[in-house]
VEXDREN-2710 file (C-alpha; in Angstrom, 1 decimal):
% VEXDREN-2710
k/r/px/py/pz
1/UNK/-31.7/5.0/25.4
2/UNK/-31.7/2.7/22.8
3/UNK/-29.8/3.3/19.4
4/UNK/-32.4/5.2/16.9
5/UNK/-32.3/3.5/13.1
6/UNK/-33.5/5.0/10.2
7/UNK/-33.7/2.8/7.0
8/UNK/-34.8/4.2/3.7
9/UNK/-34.3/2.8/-0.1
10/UNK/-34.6/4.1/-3.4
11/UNK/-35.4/1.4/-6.2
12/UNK/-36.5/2.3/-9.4
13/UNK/-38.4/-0.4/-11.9
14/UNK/-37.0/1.2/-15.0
15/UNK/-33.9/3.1/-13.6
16/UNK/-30.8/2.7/-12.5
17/UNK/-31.5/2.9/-9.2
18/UNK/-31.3/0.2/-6.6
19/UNK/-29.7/1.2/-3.2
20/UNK/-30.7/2.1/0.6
21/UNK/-29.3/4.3/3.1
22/UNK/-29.3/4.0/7.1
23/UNK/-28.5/6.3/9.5
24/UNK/-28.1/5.1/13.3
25/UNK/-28.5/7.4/16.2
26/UNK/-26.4/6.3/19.7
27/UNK/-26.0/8.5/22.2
28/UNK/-23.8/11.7/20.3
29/UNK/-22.4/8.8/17.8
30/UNK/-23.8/9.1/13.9
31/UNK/-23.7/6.1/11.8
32/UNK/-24.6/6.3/8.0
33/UNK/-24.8/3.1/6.0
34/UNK/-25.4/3.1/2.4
35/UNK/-24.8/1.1/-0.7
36/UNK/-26.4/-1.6/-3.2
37/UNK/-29.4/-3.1/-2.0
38/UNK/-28.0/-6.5/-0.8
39/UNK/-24.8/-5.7/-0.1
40/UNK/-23.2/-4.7/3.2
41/UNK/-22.3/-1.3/1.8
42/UNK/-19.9/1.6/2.7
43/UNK/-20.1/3.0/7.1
44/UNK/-18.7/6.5/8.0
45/UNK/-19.1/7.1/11.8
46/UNK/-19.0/10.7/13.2
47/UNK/-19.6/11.9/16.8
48/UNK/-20.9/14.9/17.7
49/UNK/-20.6/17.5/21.0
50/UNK/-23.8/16.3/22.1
51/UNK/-26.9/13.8/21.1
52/UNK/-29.2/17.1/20.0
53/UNK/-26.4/17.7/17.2
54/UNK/-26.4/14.3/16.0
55/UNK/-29.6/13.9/15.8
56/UNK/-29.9/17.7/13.8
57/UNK/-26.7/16.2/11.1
58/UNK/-29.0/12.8/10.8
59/UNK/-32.2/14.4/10.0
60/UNK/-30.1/16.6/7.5
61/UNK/-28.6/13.6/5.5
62/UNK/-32.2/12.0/5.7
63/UNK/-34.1/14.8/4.2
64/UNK/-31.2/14.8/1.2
65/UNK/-32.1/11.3/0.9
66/UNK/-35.8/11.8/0.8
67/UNK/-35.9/14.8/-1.4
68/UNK/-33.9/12.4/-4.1
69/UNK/-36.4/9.8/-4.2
70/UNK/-35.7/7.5/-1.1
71/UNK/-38.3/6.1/1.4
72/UNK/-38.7/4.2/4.3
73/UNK/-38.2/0.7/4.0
74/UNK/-37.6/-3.1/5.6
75/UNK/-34.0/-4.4/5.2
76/UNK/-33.9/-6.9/3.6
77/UNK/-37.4/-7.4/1.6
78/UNK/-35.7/-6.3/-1.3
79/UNK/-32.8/-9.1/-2.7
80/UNK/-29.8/-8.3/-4.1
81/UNK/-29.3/-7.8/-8.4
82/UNK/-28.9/-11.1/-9.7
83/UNK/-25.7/-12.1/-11.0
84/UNK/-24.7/-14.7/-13.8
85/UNK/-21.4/-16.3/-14.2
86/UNK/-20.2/-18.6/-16.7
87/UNK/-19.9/-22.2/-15.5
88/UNK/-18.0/-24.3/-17.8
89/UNK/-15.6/-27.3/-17.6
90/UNK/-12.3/-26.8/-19.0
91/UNK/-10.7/-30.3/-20.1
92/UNK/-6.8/-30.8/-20.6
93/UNK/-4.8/-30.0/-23.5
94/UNK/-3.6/-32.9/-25.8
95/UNK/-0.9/-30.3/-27.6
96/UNK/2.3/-29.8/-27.1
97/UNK/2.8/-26.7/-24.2
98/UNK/3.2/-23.0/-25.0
99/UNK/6.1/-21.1/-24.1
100/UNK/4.5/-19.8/-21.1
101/UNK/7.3/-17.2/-20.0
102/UNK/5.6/-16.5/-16.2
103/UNK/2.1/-16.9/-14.5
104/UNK/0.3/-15.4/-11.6
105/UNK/-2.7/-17.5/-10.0
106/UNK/-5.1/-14.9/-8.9
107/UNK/-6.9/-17.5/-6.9
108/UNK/-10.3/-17.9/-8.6
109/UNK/-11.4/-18.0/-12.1
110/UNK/-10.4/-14.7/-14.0
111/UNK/-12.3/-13.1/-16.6
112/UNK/-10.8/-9.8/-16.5
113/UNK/-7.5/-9.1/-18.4
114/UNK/-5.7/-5.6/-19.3
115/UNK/-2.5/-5.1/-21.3
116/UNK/-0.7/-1.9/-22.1
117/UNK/3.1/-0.7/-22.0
118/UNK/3.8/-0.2/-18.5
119/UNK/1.9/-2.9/-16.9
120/UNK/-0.5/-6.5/-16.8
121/UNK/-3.6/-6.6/-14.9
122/UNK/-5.9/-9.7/-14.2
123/UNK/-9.3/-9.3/-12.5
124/UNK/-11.1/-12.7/-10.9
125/UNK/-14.3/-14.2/-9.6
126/UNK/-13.5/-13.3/-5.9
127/UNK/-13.0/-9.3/-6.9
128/UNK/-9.6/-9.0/-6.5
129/UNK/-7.6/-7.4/-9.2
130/UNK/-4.1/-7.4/-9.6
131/UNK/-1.6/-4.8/-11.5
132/UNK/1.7/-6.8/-12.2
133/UNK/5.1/-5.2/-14.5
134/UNK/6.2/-6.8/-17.7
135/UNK/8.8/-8.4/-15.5
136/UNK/6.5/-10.3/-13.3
137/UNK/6.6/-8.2/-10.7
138/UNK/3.4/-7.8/-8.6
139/UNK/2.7/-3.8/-8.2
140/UNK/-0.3/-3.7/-6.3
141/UNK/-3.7/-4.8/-6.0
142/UNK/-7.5/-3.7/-5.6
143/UNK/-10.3/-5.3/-4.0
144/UNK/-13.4/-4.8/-5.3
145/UNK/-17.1/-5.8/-3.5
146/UNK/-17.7/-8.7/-6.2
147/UNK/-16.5/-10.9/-9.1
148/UNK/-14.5/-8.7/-11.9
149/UNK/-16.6/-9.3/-15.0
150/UNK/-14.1/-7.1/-16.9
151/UNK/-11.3/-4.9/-16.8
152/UNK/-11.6/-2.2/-20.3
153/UNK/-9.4/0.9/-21.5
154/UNK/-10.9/4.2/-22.1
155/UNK/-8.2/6.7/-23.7
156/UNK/-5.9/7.4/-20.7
157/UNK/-9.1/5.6/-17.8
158/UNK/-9.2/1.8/-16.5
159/UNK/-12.2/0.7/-15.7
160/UNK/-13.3/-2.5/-14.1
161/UNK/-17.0/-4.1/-14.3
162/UNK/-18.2/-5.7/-11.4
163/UNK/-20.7/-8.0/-10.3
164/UNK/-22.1/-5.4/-7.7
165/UNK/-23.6/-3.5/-11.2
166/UNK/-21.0/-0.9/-10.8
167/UNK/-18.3/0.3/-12.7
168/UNK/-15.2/1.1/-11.0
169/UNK/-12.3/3.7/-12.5
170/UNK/-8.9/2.5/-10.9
171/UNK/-7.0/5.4/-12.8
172/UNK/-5.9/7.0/-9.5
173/UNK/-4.5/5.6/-6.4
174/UNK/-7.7/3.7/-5.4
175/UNK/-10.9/3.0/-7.1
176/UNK/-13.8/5.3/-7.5
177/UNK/-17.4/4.6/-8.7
178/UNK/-17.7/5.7/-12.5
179/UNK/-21.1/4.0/-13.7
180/UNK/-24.2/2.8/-11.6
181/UNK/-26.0/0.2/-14.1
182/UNK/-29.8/-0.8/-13.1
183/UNK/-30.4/-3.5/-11.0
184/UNK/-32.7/-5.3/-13.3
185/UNK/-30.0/-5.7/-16.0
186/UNK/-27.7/-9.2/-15.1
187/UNK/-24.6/-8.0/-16.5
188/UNK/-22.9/-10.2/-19.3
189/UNK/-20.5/-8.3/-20.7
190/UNK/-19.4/-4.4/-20.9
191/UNK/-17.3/-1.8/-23.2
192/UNK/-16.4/1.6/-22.8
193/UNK/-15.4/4.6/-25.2
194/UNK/-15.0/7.8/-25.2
195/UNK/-17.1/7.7/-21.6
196/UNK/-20.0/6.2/-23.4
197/UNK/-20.7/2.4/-21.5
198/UNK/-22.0/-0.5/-23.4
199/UNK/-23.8/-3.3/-21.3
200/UNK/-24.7/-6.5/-22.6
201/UNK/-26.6/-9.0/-20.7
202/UNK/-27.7/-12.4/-20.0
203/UNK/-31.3/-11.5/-21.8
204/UNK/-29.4/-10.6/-24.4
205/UNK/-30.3/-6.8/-24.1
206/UNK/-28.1/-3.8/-25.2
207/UNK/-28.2/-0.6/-23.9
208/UNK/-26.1/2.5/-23.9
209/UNK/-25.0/5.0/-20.8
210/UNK/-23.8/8.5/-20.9
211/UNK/-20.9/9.5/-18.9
212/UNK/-23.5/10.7/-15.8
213/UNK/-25.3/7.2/-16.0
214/UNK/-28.1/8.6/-17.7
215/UNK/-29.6/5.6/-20.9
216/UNK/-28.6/7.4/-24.2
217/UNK/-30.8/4.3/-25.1
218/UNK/-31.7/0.5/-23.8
219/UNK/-33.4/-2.4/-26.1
220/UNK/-33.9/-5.9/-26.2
221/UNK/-31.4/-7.7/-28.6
222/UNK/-31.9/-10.4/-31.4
223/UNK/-30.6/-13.0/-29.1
224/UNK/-29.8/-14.6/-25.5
225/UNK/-26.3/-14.3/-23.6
226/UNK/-24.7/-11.0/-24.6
227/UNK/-21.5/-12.5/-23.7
228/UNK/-20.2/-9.9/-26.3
229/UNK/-20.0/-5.9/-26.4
230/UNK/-17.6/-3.8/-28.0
231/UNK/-18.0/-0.2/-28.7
232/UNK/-16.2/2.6/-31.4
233/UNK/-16.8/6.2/-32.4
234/UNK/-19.8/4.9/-34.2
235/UNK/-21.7/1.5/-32.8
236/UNK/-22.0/-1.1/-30.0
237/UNK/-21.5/-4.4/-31.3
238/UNK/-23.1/-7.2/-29.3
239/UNK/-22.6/-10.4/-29.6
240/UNK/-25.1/-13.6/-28.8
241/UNK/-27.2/-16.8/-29.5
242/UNK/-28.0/-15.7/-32.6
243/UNK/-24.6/-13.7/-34.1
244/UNK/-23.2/-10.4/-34.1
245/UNK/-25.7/-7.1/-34.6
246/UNK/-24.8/-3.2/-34.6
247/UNK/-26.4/-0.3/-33.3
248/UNK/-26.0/3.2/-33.5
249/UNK/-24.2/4.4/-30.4
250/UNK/-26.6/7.8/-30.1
251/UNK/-29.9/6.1/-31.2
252/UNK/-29.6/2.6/-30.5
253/UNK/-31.3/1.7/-34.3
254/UNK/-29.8/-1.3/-35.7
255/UNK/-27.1/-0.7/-38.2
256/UNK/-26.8/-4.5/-39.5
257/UNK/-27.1/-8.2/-38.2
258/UNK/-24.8/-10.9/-39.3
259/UNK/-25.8/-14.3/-38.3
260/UNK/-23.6/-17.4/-36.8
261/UNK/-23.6/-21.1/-36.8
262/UNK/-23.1/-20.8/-33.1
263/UNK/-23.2/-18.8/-29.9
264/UNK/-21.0/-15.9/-29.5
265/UNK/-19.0/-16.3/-26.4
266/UNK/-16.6/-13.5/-26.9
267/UNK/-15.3/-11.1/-29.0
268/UNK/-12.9/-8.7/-30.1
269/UNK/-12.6/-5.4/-32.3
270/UNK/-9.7/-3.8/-34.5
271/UNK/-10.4/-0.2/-36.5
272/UNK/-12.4/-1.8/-39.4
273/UNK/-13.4/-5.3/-38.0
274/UNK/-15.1/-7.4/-35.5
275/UNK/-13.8/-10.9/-33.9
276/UNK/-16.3/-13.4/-32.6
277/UNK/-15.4/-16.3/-30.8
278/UNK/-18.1/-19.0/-31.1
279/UNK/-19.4/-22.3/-29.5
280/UNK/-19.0/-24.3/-33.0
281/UNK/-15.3/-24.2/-32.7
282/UNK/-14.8/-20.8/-35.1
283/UNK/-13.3/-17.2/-34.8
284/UNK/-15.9/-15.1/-37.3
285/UNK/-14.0/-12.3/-38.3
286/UNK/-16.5/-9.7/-39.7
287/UNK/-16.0/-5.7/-41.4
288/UNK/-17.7/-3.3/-39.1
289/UNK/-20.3/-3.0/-42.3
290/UNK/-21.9/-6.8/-41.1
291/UNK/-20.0/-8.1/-44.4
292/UNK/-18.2/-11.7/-43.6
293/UNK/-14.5/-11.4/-44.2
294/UNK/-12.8/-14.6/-43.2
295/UNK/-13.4/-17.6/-40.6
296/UNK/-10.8/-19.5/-38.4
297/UNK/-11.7/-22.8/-37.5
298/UNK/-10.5/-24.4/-33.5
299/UNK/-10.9/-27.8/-32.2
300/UNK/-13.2/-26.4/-29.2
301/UNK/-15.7/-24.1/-28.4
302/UNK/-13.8/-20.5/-28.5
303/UNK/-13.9/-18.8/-25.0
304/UNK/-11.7/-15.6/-26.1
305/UNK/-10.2/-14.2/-29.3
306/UNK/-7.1/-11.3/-30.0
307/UNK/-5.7/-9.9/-33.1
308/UNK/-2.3/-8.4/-33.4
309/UNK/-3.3/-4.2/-34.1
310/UNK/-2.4/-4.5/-38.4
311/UNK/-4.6/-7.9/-38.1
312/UNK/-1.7/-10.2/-39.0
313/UNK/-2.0/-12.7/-36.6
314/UNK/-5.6/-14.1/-34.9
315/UNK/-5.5/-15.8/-31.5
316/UNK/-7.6/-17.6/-30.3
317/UNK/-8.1/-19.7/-26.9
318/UNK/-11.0/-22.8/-26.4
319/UNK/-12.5/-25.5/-23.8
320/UNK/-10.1/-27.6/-23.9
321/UNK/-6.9/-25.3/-22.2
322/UNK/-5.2/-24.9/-26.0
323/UNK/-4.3/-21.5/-27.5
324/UNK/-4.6/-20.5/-31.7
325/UNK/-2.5/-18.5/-34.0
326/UNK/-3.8/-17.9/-37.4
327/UNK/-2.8/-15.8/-40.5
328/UNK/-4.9/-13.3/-42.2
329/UNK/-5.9/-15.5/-44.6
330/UNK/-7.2/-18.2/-42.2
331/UNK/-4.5/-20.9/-42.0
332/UNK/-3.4/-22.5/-38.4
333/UNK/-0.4/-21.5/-37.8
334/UNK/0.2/-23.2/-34.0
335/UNK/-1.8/-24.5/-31.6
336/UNK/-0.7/-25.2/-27.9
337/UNK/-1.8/-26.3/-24.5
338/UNK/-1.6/-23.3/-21.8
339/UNK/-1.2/-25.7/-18.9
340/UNK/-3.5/-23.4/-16.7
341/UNK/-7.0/-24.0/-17.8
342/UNK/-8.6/-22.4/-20.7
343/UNK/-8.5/-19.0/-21.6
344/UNK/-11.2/-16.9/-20.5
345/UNK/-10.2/-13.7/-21.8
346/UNK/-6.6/-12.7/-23.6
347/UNK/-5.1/-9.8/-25.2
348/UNK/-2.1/-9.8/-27.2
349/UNK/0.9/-7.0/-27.0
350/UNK/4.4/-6.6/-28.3
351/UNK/4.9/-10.4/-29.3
352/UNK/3.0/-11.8/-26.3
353/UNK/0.4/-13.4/-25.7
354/UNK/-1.3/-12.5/-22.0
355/UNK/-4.2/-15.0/-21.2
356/UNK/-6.7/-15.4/-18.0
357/UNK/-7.8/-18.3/-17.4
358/UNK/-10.5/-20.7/-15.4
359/UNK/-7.9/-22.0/-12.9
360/UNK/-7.2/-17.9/-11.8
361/UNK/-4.1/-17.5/-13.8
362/UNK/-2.5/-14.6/-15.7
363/UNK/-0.1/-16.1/-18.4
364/UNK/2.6/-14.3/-20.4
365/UNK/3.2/-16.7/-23.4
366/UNK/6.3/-15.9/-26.1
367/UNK/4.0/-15.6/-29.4
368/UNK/7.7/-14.6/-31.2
369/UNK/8.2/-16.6/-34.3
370/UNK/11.2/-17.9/-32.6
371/UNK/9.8/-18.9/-29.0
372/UNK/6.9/-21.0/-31.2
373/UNK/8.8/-22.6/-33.6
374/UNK/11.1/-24.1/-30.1
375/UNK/8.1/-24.7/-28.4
376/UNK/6.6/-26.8/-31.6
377/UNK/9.9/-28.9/-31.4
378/UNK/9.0/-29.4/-27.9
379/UNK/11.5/-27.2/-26.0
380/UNK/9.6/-24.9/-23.7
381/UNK/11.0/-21.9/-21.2
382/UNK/11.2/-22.7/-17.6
383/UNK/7.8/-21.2/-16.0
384/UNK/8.3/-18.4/-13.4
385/UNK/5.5/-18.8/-10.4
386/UNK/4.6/-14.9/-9.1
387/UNK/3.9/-14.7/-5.7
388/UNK/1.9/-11.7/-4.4
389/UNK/4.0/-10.0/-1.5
390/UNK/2.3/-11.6/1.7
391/UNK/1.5/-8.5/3.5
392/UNK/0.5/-6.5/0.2
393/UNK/-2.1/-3.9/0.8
394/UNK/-5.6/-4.7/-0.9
395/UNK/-6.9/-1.5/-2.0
396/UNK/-10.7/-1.0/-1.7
397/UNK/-13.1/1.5/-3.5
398/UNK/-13.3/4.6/-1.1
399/UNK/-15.3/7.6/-1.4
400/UNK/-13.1/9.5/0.9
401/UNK/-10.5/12.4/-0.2
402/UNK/-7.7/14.2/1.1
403/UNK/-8.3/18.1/1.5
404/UNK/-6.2/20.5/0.5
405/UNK/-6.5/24.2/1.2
406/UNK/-4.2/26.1/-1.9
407/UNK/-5.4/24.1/-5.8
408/UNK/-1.8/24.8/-6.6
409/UNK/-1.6/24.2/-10.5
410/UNK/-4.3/21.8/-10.4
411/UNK/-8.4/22.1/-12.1
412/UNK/-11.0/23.4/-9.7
413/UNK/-14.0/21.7/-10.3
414/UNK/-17.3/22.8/-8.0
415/UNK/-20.5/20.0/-7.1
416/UNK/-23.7/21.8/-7.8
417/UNK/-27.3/20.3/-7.3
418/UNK/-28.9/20.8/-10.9
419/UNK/-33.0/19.1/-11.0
420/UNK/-32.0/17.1/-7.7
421/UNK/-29.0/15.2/-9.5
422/UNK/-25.6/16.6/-8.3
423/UNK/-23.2/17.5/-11.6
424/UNK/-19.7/18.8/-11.8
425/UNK/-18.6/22.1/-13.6
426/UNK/-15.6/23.2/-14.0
427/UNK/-14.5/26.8/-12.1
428/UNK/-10.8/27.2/-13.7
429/UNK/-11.1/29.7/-16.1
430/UNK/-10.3/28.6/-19.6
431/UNK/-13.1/26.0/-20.1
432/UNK/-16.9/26.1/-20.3
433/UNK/-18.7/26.3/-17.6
434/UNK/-21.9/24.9/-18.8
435/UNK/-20.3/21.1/-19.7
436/UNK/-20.4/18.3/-17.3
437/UNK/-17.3/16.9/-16.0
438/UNK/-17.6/13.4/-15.6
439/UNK/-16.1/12.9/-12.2
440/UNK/-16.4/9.8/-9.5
441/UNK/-20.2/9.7/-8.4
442/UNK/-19.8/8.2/-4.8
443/UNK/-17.5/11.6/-3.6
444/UNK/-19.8/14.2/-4.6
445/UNK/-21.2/16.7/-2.3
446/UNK/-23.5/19.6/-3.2
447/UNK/-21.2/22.8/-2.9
448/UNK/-18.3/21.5/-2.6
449/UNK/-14.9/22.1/-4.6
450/UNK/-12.3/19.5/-5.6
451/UNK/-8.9/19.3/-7.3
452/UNK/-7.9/17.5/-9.7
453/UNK/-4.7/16.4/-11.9
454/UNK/-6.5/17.5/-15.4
455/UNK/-9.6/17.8/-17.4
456/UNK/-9.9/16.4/-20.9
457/UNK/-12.7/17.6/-23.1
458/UNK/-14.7/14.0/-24.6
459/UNK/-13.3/13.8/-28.5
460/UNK/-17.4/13.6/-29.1
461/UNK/-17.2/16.9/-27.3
462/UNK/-19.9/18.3/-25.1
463/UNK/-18.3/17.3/-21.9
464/UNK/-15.1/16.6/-19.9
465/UNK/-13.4/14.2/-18.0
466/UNK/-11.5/14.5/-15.0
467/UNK/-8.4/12.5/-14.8
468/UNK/-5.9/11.6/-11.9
469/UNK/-6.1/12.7/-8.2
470/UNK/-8.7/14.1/-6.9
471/UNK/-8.5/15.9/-3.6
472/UNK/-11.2/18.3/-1.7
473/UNK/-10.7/21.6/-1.7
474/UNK/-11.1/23.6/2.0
END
């Protein structure tokens, strides 16, 4: 008998919904395939005593599927979210080089870049993301279904954006789906805190998610190509054609709107301001009231922008491969070729200066008053090449999990089905056991119990987040 195929998608105009879900019959074998409509997705196989059982578990999964929203369908009628990604030209340097210290090529063009005290991570087109020490060593790596658009901190969470319209959390040992963003939104730019995601796209829309993917709000914005999004206890900032606008985080009303000469291709945020890298050669610096502060004028159109944390130096990186330090008060104090393409994205952290660029590279420059003044006089370190180990393991998103049967001196948390959406409580005593948790969305099943390493109540309260492993509980 020929294998049986069931094919059903859920696709919403105005949700966030955009995914299909096939279960395949053969003999006593049970295939379920399921993910983002155009993609290939995620298969789990199971076989069963005999075809009768099989076919019992398949009509199970496909009545979940069905109750939710999901209905028979063609593969393949439906395409695939579209995806933008910027295309631009990086000429050569004419400045004397910067003390790069060590560089990693990633292999394509990298957008993402994230810095703290214990590692370096760089995230490119191809979806491959890569965690390396301060001492150039490569730790591991991730491999996600599409281009990185951007790798953001969250408290103690690491999240990546990618061009699938998912948000990945790469926390734990492998990366789990966090955020589901609808299809119809062609993803420029994101931001999280506090759990709260901010999405700017290539419209130049804005909107706002919750921690269970749910809009707080969504809007169109002032402008086109939101390459900018940043987002505080208070606002989302977006950046675009037409400057830099504010909106209340809970409401989505506009705060303020500060116009720019140019385009806002990137942008950056300390406590009480706002950095915008623009296409007429300029890093706007701007209070977080919309007031104009101070402006730092390039040779290029700015791709990416970084401020030491007490605002005392202003980097910037443009189209032509050279890398900006200014003072507070707006003077040049060095500009230098990176001799890897143009900076794409950067961060700055302890006296460095970590770039990624359009030829795929993460760069460690010296940005010590020493290492600049040498490299002005033309004396530059001896660049370090990184190689990824040859036979290092690529870790994909999974929504499998180990089981444990004792929670040992972990948090219990339980899956319940609330209104046909499944949520997380918490069943340790000593927490409220009305909040959400927000917990990885592709692992959840209705009535089951997991472990995990801790729960952290959201500083805007209301909720909790689930940190570190996460095991299944038998």
């Amino acid at each position: 008998m020929p294998a049986d195929t069931t094919y059903l998608e859920l696709s919403e105009d105005s949700g966030s919904s955009h995914k299909f879900y096939e279960v395949t019959i053969d003999g006593t074998d049970l295939t379920v395939r399921y993910g983002r409509i155009g993609d290939r997705g995620q298969v789990k196989q199971s076989s069963y005593a005999n075809e009768d059982k099989a076919r019992s578990e398949a009509a199970k999964k496909i009545g979940e599927k069905v109750r939710k929203g999901y209905a028979p369908a063609v593969a393949g009628q439906r395409q695939a979210r579209s995806v933008s990604r910027r295309q631009i030209v990086s000429t050569r340097s004419t400045a004397k080089r910067a003390p790069v210290l060590w560089r990693y090529n990633s292999g394509s063009p990298a957008f993402g870049v994230f810095v703290d005290g214990d590692v370096c991570m760089v995230g490119n087109e191809a979806g491959l993301i890569t965690t390396l020490s301060h001492q150039a060593e490569v730790l591991q790596q991730f491999r996600l279904p599409d281009g990185v658009k951007c790798i953001v901190a969250d408290d103690r969470w690491i999240y990546a954006g990618c061009d699938d319209g998912n948000v990945y959390d790469l926390s734990g040992k492998v990366p789990r789906l966090a955020y589901r963003i609808a299809p119809e939104i062609d993803i420029y730019w994101l931001d999280i805190h506090d759990g709260v995601l901010g999405v700017s796209d290539a419209n130049g829309g804005i909107a706002a998610i919750d921690h269970e993917d749910e809009f707080l709000w969504q809007r169109p914005g002032r402008g086109s190509s939101g390459w900018m999004v940043r987002c505080d206890d208070n606002a989302v900032h977006q950046g675009h054609s037409a400057g830099v606008t504010s909106y209340d985080w809970r409401t989505g009303q506009e705060l303020w709107h500060t116009g720019t000469r140019g385009s806002v291709l990137f942008g950056w945020q300390e406590r009480d301001t706002v950095y915008a890298g623009t296409s007429d050669r300029r890093v706007v610096e701007l209070g977080k009231d919309g007031s104009n502060r101070q402006t730092y004028q390039c040779d290029a159109a700015v791709f990416s922008c970084a401020a030491a944390e007490d605002g005392r130096y202003i980097f910037a990186g443009d189209s032509a491969s050279s890398v900006y330090c200014f003072d507070a008060a707006g003077n040049r104090l060095w500009k230098l070729g990176t001799g890897c393409g143009s900076a794409y994205s950067m961060q700055y952290h302890d006296e460095r200066l970590y770039i990624v660029t359009t030829d795929g590279s993460l760069a460690c420059i010296d940005a010590s008053e020493q290492a600049i003044r040498s490299a002005v006089d033309g004396t530059v370190p001896q660049v370090v090449d990184v190689k990824a180990p040859p036979r290092m393991a690529q870790v994909a998103p999974s929504s499998t999990v180990e089981i444990v049967h004792d929670p040992a001196d972990g948090i219990v948390v339980e899956c319940v089905e609330e209104s046909g959406r499944l949520r997380i409580r918490v069943v340790s005593a000593g927490y409220h056991a009305d909040w959400q948790v927000q917990f990885p969305k592709g692992i959840r099943q209705s009535g089951t119990r997991y472990v995990v390493t801790g729960i952290r109540e959201a500083s805007r309260g209301g909720f909790y987040r689930a940190y570190g492993e996460i095991r299944r509980l038998s």
